[in-house]
C-alpha positions as CSV (number, residue, x, y, z in Angstrom):
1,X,8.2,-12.7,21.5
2,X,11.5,-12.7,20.2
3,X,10.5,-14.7,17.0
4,X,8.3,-11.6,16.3
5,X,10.8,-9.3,17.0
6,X,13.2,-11.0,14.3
7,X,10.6,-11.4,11.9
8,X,9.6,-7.7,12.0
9,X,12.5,-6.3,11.9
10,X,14.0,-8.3,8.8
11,X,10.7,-7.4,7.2
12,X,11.2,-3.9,7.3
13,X,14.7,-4.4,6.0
14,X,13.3,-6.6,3.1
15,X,10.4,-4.8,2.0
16,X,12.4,-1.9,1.9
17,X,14.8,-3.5,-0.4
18,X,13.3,-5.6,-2.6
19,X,9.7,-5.1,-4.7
20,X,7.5,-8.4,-4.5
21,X,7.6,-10.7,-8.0
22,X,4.6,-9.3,-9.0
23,X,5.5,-5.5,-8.9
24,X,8.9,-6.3,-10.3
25,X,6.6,-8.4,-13.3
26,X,4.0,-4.8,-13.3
27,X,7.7,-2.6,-13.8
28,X,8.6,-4.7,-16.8
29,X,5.7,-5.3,-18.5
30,X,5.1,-1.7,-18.4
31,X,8.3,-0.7,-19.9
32,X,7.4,-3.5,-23.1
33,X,3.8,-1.2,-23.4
34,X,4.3,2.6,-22.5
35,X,3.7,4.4,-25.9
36,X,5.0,7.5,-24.4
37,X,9.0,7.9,-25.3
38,X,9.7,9.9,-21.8
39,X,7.0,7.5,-19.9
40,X,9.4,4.7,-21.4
41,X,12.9,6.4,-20.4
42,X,10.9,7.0,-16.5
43,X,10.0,3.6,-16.3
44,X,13.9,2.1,-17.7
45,X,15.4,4.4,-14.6
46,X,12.7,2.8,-12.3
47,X,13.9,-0.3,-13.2
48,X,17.8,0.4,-13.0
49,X,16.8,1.9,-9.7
50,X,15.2,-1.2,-8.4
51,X,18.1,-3.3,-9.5
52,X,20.9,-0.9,-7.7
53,X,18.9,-1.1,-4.7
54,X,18.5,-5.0,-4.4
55,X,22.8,-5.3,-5.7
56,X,24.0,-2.5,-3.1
57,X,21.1,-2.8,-0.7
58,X,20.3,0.8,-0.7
59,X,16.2,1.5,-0.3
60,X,14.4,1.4,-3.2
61,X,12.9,5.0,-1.8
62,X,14.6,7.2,0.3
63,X,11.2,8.0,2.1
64,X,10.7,4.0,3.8
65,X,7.7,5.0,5.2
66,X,5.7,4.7,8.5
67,X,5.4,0.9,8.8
68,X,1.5,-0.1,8.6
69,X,1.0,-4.0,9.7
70,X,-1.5,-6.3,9.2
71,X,-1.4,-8.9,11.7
72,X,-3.7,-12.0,11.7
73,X,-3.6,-14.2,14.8
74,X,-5.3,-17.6,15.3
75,X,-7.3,-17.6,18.3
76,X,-5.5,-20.7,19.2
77,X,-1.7,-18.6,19.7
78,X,-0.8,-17.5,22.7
79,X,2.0,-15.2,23.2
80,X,4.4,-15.2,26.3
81,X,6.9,-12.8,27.2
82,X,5.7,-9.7,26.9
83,X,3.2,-7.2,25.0
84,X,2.9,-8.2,21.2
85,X,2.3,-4.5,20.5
86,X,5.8,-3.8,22.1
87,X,7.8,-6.3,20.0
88,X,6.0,-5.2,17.0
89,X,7.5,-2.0,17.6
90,X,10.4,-3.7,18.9
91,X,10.8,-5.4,15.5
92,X,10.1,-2.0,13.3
93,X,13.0,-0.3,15.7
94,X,15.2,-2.6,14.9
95,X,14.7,-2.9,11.2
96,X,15.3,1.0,10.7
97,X,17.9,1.3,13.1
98,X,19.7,-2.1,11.8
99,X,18.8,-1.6,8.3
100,X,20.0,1.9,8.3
101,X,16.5,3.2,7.2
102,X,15.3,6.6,7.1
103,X,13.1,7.3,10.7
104,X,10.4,9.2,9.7
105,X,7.9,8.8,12.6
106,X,7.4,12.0,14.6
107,X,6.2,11.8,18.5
108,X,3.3,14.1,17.8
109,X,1.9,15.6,14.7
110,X,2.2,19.0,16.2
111,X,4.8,19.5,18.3
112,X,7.0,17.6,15.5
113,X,9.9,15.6,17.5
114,X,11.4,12.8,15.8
115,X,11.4,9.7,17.3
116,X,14.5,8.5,15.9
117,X,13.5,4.8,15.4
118,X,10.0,4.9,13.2
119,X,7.8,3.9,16.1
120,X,4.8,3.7,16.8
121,X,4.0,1.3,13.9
122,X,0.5,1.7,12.7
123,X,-1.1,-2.1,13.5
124,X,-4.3,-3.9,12.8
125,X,-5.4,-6.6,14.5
126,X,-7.4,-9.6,13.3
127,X,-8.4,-12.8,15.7
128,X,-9.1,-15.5,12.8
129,X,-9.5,-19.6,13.1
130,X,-6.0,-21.3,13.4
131,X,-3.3,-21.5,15.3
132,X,-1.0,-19.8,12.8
133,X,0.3,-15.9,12.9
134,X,0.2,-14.1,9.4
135,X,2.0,-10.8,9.4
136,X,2.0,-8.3,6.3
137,X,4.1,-5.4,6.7
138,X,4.0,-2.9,4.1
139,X,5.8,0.3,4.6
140,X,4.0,3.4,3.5
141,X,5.8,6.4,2.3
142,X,3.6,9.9,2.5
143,X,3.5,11.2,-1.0
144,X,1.3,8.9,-2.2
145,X,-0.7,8.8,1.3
146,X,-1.4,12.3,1.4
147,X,-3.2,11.8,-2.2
148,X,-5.9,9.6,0.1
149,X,-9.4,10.4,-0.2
150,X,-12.4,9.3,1.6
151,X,-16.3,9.7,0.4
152,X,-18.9,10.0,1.8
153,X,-21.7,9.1,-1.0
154,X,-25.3,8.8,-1.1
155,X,-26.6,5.1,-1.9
156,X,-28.6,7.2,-4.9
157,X,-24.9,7.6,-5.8
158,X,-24.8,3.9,-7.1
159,X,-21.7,3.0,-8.8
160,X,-21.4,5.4,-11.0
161,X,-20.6,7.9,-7.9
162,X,-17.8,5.3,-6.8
163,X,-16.7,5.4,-10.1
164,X,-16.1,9.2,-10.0
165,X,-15.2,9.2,-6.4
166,X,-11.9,7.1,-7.8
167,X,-11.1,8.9,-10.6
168,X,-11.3,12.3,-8.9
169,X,-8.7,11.2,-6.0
170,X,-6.6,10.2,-9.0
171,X,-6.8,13.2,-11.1
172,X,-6.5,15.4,-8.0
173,X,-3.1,13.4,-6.9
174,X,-1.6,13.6,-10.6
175,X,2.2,13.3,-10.4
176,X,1.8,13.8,-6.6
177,X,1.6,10.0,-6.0
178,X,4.5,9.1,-7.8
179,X,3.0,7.0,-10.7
180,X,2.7,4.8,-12.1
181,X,0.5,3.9,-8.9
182,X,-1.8,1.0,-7.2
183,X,-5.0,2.7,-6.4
184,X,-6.6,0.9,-3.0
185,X,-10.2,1.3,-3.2
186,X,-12.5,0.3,0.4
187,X,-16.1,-0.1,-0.5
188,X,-18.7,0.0,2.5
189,X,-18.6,-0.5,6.4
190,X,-18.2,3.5,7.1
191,X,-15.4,6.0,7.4
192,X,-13.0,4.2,8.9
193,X,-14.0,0.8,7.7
194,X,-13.8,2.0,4.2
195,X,-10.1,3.7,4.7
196,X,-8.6,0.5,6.4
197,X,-10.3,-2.0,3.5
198,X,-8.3,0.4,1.3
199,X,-5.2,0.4,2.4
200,X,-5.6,-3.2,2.8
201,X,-6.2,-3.8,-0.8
202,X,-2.8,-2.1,-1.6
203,X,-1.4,-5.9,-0.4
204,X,-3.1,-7.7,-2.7
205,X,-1.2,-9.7,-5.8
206,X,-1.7,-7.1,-8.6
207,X,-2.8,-9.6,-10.9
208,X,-5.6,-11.1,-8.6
209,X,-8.6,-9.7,-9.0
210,X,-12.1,-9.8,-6.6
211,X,-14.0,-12.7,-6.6
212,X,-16.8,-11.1,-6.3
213,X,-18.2,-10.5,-10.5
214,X,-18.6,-6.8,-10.5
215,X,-16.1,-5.6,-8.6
216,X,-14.0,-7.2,-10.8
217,X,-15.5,-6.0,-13.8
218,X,-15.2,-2.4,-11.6
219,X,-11.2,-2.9,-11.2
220,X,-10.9,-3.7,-15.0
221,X,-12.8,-0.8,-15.7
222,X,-11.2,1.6,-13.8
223,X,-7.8,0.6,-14.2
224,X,-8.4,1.7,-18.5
225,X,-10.4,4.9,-17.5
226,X,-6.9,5.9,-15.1
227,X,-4.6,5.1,-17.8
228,X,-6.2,6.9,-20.9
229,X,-6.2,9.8,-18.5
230,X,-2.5,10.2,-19.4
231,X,-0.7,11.4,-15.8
232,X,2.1,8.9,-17.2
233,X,4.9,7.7,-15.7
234,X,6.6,10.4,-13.0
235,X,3.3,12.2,-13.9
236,X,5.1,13.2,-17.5
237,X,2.4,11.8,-19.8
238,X,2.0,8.3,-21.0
239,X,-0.2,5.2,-21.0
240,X,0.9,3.8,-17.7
241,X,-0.4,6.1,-14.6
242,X,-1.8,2.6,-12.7
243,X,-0.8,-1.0,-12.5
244,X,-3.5,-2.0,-10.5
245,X,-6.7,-0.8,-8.9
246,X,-7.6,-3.3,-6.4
247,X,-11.0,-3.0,-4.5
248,X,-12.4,-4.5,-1.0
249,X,-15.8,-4.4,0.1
250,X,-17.8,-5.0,3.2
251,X,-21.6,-4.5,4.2
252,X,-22.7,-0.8,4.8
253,X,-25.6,1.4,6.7
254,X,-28.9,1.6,4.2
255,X,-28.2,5.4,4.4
256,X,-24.4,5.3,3.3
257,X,-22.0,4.7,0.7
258,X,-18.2,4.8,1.9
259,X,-15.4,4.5,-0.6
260,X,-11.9,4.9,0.5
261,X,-9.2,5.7,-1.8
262,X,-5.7,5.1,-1.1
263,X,-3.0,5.4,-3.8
264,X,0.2,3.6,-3.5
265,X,3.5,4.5,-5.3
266,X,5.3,2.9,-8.1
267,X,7.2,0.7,-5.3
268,X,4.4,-0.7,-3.5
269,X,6.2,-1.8,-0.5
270,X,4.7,-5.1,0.9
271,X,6.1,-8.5,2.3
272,X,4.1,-11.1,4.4
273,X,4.8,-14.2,6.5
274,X,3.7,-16.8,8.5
275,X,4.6,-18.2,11.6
């Protein structure tokens, strides 16, 4: 169990550091293509941000989020020593405590204690072929997770209603969600099928879209109906509110339509690897 332990916890201190290449690439190209003068001047201190962060190792956000995993286990692994789910946590205690990260996990959502080292993680589980373990960590800070929507559509609804669905969660979250964002979309399974495919997709290279030919053509399309909207970058007005939508779908009931939304930040916090 140590291996996950160590894994886990330099994870947390990695994504929490450093953007992956291909939202460093998003940052960049944006700056090249924001018609907006002020969108420009947000996204140039984003950028001088991200560098002073990587340099001084300092957080790229001072909110480092509640630490959602992804963890995919062949069925041919077996662990010994101990409860994975304890040195997952194990691992995300040590990475904030060690990495001198903000703890932001609270014992109960009433009562409100803090429990001073960002456990519980939030963890899913998946039992695939192999006898590999694949581990995605992607911290989630709560500005642009409170800005998640979930739908409950009719099938009449049709795509056209997802369509809406998406671009009323991002309307509604505005500068809330610190743009410019990655807008998670779930398609199907049912309410919290369609929640978890979303936050999934927020994990997914920005520049690689669905495989499947309409929801690709549905990312593309979405992704220039959110940006002539003109939230901007910081929400100040511009041509760069998203850098990516990324959808996941999944078989549904014949009397439902799920869509999940959830919006990511400018940062987009994720780091994955395999043991």
């Amino acid at each position: 169990m140590e291996k996950i332990i160590q894994n886990i916890k330099e994870m947390c201190i990695e994504a929490n550091h450093f953007l992956s290449d291909d939202m460093k690439d998003c940052l960049y190209n944006a700056i090249k293509t924001e018609e907006s003068e002020l969108g420009k001047k947000v996204l140039s201190s984003l950028e001088e941000n991200l560098q002073i962060a990587g340099n001084d190792m300092i957080p790229i956000c001072q909110d480092t989020g509640m630490a959602v995993i992804f963890i995919k286990i062949g069925q041919e692994v077996h662990f010994i020593g101990g409860s994975l789910e304890s040195a997952i946590n194990e691992g995300v205690r040590r990475g904030y405590i060690d990495g001198f990260l903000r703890k932001s996990v609270v014992k109960d959502p009433i009562i409100r204690e803090n429990t001073k080292d960002n456990t519980p993680a939030i963890i899913h589980y998946e039992i695939v072929e192999g006898d590999e373990v694949t581990i995605t960590l992607a911290p989630k800070g709560f500005g642009s997770e409170n800005m998640s929507r979930v739908f409950m559509l009719k099938p009449a609804d049709g795509i056209e209603g997802v369509k809406n669905a998406v671009l009323t969660a991002v309307k509604d979250a505005g500068p809330n969600a610190c743009p410019p964002m990655v807008v998670g979309v779930g398609i199907g399974g049912d309410f919290e099928k369609c929640a978890i495919l979303a936050k999934k997709a927020l994990t997914r290279n920005v520049y690689e879209h669905s495989n499947i030919p309409y929801v690709k053509d549905l990312e593309i399309e979405l992704l220039e109906k959110i940006n002539s909207i003109g939230i901007g970058p910081g929400g100040l007005g511009g041509t760069n509110t998203a850098f990516a939508v990324n959808i996941e779908t999944y078989p549904t009931h014949i009397a439902g339509l799920p869509v999940g939304i959830n919006i990511c930040c400018h940062v987009n916090r994720h780091v994955t690897r395999r043991i």
